[in-house]
N, C-alpha and C positions, 0 to 999 in steps of 0.2 A: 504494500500500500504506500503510494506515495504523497508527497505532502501538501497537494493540493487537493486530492482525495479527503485525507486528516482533514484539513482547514476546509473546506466544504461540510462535512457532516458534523465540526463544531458550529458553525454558523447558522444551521440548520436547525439546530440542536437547542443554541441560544436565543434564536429567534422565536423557534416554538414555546421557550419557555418564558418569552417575553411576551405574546400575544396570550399565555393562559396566564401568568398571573400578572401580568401590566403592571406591575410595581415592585418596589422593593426598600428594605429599611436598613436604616444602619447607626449602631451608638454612637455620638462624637462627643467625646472628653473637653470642657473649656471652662477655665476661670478656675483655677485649685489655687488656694490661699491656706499658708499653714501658721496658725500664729501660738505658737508654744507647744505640746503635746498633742493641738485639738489640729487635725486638716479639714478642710472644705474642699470635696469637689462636685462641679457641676457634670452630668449627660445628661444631652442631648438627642431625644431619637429624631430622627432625620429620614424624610418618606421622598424615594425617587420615583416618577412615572416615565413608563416608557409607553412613548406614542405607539398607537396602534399602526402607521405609517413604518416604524423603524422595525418594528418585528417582523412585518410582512413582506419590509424591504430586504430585511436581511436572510428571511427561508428564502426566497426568490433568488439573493445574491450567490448563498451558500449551495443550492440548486444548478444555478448556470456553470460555478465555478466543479463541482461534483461530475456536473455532463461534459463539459470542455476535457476534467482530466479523463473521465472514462473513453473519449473520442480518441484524445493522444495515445491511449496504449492501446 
């Protein structure tokens, strides 16, 4: 298998899991303050949307690039 094959069925693979769950979150640490034995820290959760345009866009891209490599060999 070579690595346009590989990078084709990730693409595929990330796009389908971008048009089923359209989103995704993630902790972000900011503002720790330590004043003597006691620390403060803040998280942050943080919500990313992925268009429904870019997941579609990218089975399709992952798609083209998957037929391209199977035509070259």
């Amino acid at each position: 298998m070579n690595i346009f094959k590989i990078v084709g069925v990730i693409l595929i693979i990330a796009g389908a899991l971008g048009l089923i769950y359209g989103k995704f979150s993630y902790t972000k640490e900011s503002k720790e303050t330590k004043m003597g034995p006691i620390e403060l820290t803040i998280k942050e959760q943080q919500m990313v949307d992925i268009p429904y345009w870019v997941g579609a866009g990218t089975v399709v891209f992952g798609s083209l690039i998957l037929l391209f490599a199977m035509k070259r060999d």
